[in-house]
N, C-alpha and C positions, 0 to 999 in steps of 0.2 A: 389448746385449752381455751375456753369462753372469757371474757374478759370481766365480762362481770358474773359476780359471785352472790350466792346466796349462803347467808350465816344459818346451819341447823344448831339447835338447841334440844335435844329430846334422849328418847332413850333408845338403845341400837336399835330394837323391832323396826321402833319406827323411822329410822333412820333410812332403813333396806326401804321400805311402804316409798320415801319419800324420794330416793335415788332412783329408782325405778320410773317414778310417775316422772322425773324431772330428766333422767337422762343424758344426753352431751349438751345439752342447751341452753346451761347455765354450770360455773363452776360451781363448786359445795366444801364449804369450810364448815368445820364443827367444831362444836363446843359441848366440854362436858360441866362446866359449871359456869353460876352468874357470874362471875370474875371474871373465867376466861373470855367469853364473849365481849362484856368489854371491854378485857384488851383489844380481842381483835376487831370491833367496832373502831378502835384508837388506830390500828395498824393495818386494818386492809382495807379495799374499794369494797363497799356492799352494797348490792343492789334492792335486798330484802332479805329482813328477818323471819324464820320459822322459828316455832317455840312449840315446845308440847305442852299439856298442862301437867303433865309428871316432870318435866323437867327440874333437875337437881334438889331432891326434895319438893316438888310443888312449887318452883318458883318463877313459875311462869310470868304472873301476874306482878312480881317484885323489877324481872328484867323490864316487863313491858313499861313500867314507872320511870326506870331510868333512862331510858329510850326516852319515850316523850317527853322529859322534864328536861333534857340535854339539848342547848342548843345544836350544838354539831352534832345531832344525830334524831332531833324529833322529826325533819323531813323522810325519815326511811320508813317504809313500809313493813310494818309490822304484823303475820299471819299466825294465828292460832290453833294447835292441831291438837285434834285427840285424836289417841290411836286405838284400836280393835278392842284393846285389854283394857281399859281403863277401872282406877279402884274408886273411879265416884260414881255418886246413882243418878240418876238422870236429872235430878231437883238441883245438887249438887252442881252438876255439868251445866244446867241452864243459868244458875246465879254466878257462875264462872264465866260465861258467855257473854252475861250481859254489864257483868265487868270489865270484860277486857271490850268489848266496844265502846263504852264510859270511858277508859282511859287511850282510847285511841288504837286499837286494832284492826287493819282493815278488811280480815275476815277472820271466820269462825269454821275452821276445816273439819267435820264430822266424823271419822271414816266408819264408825257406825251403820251410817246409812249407806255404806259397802258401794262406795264411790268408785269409778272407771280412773284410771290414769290417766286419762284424757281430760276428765273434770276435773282432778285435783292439779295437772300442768296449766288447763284454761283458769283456775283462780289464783295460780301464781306468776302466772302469766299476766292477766287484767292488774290487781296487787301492784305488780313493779310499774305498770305501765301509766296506771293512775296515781301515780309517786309527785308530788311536788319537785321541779325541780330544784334544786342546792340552789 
């Protein structure tokens, strides 16, 4: 198993969308709510955050706050995803967008625009790799 891990935060759909794109080449922890993830932010090695913007209620944007305002934990690279179903309209989606880059997201993953597995592995791929280190 990979040593380093990536924390999911989303809803299962998208969870299958993102295990797929991502494969043996990183582990995969998940969380189903803002709390769990900080625990395990507290208790595991992460290499990079994923968040849906449906996450636990819409809390996407609340985990990404805590993340960056955390010293031991605003160096992690934090990625943003919508997935196929979303219940926002695209006005919505864009002001959500350009919030979570405001508060330090380092992408904005679309699947919308009916992205390959291979682009959505190369943005989380780039993501960890342009990570500050600790």
């Amino acid at each position: 198993m990979p040593s380093d891990n990536i924390l999911i935060c989303e809803v299962p759909e998208a969870v299958e969308r993102l295990h797929k794109a991502i494969g043996d080449n990183y582990g995969i922890i998940l969380a189903q709510t803002v709390e769990d993830a900080v625990s395990l932010l507290k208790s595991r090695r992460i290499r990079l955050i994923i968040c849906g913007e449906d996450f636990d209620g819409s809390r996407m944007l609340e985990l990404l706050t805590q993340v960056k305002t955390d010293e031991k934990t605003r160096h992690l690279p934090f990625m943003c995803f919508r997935h196929l179903h979303s219940r926002f309209s695209p006005e919505v989606i864009q002001g959500i967008k350009m919030s979570a880059e405001l508060l330090g997201a380092c992408r904005f993953i679309d699947e919308a625009f009916n992205l390959k597995d291979a682009e959505i592995f190369k943005a989380i791929h780039d993501c960890i790799m342009q990570a500050q280190p600790v």
